[in-house]
VOGU-3710 file (C-alpha; in Angstrom, 3 decimals, decimal comma):
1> xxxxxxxxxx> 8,870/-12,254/-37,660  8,572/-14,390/-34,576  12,235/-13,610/-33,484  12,073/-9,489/-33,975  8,470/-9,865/-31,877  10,500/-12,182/-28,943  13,871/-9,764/-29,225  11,632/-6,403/-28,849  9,679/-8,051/-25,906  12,209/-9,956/-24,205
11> xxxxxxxxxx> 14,250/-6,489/-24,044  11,440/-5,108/-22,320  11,248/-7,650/-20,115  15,054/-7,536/-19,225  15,768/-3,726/-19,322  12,707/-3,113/-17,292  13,462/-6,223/-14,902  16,477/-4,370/-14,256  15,710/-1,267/-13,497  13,423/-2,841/-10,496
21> xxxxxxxxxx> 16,499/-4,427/-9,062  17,817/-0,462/-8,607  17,700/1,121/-5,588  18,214/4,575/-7,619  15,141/6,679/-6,273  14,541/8,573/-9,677  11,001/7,887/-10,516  11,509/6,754/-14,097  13,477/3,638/-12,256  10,578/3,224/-8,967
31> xxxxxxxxxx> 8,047/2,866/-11,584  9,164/-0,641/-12,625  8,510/-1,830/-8,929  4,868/-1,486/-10,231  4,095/-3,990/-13,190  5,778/-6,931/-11,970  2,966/-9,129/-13,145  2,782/-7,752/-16,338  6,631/-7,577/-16,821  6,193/-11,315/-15,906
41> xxxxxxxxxx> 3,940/-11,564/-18,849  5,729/-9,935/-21,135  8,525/-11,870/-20,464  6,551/-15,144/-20,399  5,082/-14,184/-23,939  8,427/-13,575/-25,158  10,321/-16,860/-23,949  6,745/-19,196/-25,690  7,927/-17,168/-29,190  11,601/-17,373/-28,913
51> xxxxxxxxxx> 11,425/-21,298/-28,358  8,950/-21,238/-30,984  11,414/-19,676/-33,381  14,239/-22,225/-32,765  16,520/-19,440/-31,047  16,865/-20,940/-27,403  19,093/-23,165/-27,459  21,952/-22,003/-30,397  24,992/-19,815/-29,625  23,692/-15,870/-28,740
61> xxxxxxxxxx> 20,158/-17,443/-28,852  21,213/-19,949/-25,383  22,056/-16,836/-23,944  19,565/-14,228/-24,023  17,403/-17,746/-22,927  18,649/-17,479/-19,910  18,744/-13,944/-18,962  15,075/-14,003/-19,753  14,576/-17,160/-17,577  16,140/-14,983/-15,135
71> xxxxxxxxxx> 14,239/-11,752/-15,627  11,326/-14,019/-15,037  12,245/-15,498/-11,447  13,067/-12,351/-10,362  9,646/-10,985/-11,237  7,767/-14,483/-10,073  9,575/-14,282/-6,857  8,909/-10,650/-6,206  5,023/-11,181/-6,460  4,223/-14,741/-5,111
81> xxxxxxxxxx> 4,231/-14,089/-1,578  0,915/-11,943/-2,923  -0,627/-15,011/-4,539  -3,057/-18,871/-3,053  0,235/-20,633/-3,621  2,095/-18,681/-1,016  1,774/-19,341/2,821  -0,654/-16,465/4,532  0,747/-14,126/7,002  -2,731/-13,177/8,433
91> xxxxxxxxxx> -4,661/-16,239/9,544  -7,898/-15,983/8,996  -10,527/-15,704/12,192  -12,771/-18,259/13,377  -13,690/-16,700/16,954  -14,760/-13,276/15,943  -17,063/-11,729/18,408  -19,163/-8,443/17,977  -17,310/-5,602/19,866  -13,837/-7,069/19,032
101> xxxxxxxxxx> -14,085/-6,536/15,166  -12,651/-3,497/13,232  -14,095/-2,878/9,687  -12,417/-0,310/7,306  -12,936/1,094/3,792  -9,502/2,842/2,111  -10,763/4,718/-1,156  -9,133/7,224/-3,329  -11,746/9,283/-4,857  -9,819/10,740/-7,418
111> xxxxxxxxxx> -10,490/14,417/-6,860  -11,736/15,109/-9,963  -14,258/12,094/-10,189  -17,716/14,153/-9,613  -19,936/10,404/-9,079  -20,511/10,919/-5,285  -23,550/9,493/-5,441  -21,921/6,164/-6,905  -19,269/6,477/-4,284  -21,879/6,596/-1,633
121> xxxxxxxxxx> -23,884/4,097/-2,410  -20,800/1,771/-2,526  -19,062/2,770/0,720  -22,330/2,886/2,104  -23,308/-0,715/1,936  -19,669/-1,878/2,950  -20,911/-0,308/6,412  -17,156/0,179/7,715  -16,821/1,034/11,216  -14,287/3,512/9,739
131> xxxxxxxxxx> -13,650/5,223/6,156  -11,075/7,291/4,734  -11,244/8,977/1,795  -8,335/10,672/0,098  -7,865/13,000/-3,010  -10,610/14,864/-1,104  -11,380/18,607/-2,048  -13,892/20,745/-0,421  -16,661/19,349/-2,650  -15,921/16,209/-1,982
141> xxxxxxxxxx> -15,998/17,159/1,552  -19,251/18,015/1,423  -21,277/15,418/-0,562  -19,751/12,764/2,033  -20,257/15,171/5,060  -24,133/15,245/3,758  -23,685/11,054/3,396  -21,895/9,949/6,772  -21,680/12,744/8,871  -24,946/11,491/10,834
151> xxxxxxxxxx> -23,994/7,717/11,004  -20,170/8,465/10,909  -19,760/11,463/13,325  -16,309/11,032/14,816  -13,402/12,088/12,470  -11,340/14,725/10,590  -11,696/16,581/7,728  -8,590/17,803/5,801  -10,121/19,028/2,298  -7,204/20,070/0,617
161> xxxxxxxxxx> -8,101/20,852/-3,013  -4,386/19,551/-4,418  -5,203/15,971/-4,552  -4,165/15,081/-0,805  -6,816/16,143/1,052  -8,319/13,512/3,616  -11,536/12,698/5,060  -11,902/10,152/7,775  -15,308/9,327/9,248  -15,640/6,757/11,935
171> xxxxxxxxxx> -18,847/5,598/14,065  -16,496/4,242/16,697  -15,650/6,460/19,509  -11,993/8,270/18,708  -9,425/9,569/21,375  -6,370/11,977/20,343  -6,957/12,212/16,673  -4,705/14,561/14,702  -4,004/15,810/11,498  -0,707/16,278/10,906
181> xxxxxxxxxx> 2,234/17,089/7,815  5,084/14,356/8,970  7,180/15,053/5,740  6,307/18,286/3,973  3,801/21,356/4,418  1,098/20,012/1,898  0,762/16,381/2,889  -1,538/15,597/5,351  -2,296/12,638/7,613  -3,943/11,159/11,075
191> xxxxxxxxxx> -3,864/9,185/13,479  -5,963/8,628/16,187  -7,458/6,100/19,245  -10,586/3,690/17,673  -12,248/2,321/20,956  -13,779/-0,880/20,011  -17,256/-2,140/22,028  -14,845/-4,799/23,904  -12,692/-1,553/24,864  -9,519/-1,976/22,737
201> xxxxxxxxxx> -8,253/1,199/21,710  -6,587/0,831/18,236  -3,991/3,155/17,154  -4,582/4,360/13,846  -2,927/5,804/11,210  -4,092/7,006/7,797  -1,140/8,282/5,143  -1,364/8,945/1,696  2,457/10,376/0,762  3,443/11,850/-2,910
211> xxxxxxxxxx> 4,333/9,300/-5,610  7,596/9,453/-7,138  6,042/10,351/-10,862  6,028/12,881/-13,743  4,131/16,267/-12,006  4,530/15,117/-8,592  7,992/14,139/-7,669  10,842/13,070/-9,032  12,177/10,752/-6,826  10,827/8,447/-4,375
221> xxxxxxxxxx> 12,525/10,081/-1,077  9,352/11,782/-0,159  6,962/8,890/0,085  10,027/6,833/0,927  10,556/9,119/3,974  6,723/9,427/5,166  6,453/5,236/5,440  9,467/5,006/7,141  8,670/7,872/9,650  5,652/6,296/10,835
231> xxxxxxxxxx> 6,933/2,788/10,558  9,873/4,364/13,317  7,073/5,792/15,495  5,261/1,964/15,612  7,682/0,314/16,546  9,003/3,350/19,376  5,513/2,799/20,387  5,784/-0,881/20,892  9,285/-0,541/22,459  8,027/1,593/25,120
241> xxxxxxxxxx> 4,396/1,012/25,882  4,241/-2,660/24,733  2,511/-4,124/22,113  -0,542/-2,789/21,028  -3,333/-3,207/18,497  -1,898/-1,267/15,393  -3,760/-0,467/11,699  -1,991/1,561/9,243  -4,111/2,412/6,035  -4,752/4,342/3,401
251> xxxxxxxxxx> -3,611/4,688/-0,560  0,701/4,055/0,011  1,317/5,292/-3,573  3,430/2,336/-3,293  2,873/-1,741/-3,914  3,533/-3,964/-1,282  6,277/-5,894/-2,726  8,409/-3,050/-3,704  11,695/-2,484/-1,137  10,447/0,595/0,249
261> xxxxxxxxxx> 6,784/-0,836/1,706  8,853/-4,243/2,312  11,133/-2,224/4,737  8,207/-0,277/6,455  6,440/-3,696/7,026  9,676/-4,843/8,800  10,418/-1,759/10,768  6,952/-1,514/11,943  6,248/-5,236/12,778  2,807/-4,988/10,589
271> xxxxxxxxxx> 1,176/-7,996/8,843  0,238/-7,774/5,297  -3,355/-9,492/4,879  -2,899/-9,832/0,493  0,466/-12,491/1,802  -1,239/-15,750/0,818  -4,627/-14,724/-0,856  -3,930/-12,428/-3,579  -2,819/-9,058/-5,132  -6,578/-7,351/-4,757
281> xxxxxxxxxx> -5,009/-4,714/-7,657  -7,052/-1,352/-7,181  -5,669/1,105/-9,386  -5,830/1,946/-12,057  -9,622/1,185/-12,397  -9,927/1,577/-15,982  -7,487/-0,379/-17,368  -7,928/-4,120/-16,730  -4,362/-4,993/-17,921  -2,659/-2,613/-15,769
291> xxxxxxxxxx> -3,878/-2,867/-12,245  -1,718/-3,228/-9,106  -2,384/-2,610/-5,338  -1,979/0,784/-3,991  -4,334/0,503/-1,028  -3,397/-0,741/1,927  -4,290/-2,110/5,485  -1,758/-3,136/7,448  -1,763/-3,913/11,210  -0,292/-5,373/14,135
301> xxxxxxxxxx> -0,405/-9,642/15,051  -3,039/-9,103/17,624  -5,438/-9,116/14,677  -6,567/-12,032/12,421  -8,572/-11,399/9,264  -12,165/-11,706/9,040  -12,533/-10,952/5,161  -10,972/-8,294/2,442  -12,189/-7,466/-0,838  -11,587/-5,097/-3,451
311> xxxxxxxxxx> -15,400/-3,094/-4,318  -17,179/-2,046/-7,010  -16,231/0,333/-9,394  -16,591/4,215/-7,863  -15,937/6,596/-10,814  -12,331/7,201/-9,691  -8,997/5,582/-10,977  -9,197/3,616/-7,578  -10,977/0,811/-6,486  -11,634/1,300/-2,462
321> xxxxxxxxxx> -10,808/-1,519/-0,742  -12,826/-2,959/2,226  -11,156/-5,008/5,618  -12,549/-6,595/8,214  -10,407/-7,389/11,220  -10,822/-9,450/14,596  -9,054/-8,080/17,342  -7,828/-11,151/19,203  -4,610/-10,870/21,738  -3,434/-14,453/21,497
331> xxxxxxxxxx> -2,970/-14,135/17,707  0,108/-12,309/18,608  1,851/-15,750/19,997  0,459/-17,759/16,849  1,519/-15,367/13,635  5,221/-14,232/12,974  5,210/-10,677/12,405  8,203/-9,449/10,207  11,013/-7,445/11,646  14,230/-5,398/10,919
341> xxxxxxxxxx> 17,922/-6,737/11,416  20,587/-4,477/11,538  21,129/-3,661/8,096  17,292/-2,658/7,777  17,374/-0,548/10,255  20,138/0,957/9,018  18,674/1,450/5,885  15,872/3,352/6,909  17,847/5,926/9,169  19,832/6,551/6,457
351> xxxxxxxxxx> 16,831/7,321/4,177  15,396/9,591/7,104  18,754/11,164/7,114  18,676/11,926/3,198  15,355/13,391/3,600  16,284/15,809/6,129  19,038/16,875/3,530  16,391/17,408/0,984  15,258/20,977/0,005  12,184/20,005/-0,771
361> xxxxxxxxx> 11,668/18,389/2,157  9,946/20,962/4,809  10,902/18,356/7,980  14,302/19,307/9,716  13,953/16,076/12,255  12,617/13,175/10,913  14,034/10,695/12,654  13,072/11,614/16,031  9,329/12,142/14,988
//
């Protein structure tokens, strides 16, 4: 009994451990960058029975031992970087003044969640400087124009009722914001100026691109494409104007350890505040077993971290996730932001040159965008 339990699980474990290590974009394959942690599990469950059956160390049984001790490095060392034991990539901020700070609140409200006023009363005591909500249809639009239009009166308001629609409400001043479809016709985002009291104007930009999944695409190249087009426009921007504060946010349909999200980090020079403190899973909401983090915030090394947390429970499949940052310039000489060597570089043009190829695909010119 104990061996046909460890044998079914510790193919799971393998197969699936596998199909991570793909760079195939189908999405059946890009869903297995998602439950490393419980892959990890599985596998770890699987290894305790198989020793406990007496089938590690004899012939076929020494084997499969070790593949399985494999499958689980791979999956430890794809998530620890996200964990306390790993070294942070954000230090944390110990001089932060009022008028340098930056608070934000990323949720996905799941467009067919109808609890605003559970949403509301959640965002609303975060009291971000700036929110964006996403999955936003014209109702949506207007139970949180009714809640934050008054205190949050700078923004946009994309209410597209086909689960991409955007909302972004800011009390900070804003300077050039646009809405705008970087990869194809019916998937919005911004990006705008935030003027902090101390006068820093933060460039900021909210995506939420299609996930490669069952009734929404069925590769990756899409959301693959949309990262990578703004992660080329960051760092253009810091080539040519210098470096400047930086935030990217907003639900990536994508966890930060995959390839994809690893190779936007590097091409845009962006820190990753989880490195070092934890995974902060937000979706899926209600399943406790099978949670991993979809919303991000990522920004430039001008910025240390004041404090990030996951919040309560909204109705929606999503957690929102709330971030604090310190704008402070000489953080910039002290953290080591990542970047792209040749080959990554590489890498993405060629994915910007694939998507250009795609019918489905509205863009003609992504990579000079």
């Amino acid at each position: 009994m104990l061996t046909g339990i460890a044998l079914v699980l510790g193919a799971v474990a393998i197969v699936t451990t596998a199909l991570s290590l793909s760079r195939h974009r189908a999405w059946w394959v890009r869903m297995w960058d998602f439950p490393r942690a419980q892959v990890f599990v599985v596998g770890l469950v699987a290894l305790g029975l198989w020793i406990a059956a007496g089938r590690a160390a004899t012939g076929l049984g020494a084997l499969l031992t070790g593949v399985l001790a494999l499958a689980l490095v791979v999956q430890a060392t794809a998530i620890w970087r996200y964990t306390p034991l790993a070294p942070r990539e954000v230090q944390g901020s110990r001089l932060a003044e009022r008028g340098a700070t930056l608070s934000l609140v990323v949720s996905n409200v799941l467009e067919s969640n109808r609890d605003a006023d559970r949403l509301v009363a959640v965002t609303r005591a975060a009291d971000a400087d700036v929110m964006l909500f996403v999955e936003a249809d014209p109702w949506w639009q207007a139970r949180l124009d009714a809640a934050f239009a008054t205190s949050h009166p700078e923004g946009a308001r994309c209410a597209i009722p086909n689960t991409y629609g955007m909302l972004l409400y800011s009390r900070l001043p804003l300077e050039g914001l646009q809405v705008e479809y970087l990869v194809q016709p019916d998937i919005p985002s911004m990006q705008a100026q935030a003027v902090l009291a101390s006068g820093a104007r933060v460039w900021l930009n909210a995506v939420h691109p299609r996930p490669p999944a069952p009734g929404e695409s069925d590769d990756s190249l899409e959301r693959d494409a949309e990262l990578l087009v703004v992660g080329h426009r960051i760092r253009d921007g810091f080539e040519s104007a210098g470096s400047r504060p930086v935030v990217v946010f907003g639900d990536l349909n994508d966890v930060a350890w995959s390839r994809t999200t690893r190779l936007f980090q590097k091409v845009s020079r962006l820190l990753d505040p989880r490195k070092g403190r934890g995974l902060f899973p937000t979706f899926h909401a209600r399943w406790p077993g099978l949670r991993w983090p979809l919303d991000h915030v990522f920004f430039s090394d001008d910025f240390r971290l004041v404090t990030m947390r996951r919040l309560d429970y909204v109705g929606s499949d999503h957690f929102p996730v709330y971030v604090c940052l310190s704008h402070e310039p000489p953080a910039a000489e002290q953290q080591e932001a990542p970047d792209a060597d040749h080959a990554d570089l590489q890498e993405a043009h060629e994915t910007l040159r694939e998507a250009e190829r795609d019918p489905d695909i509205a863009a003609t010119d992504l990579t000079d965008r």
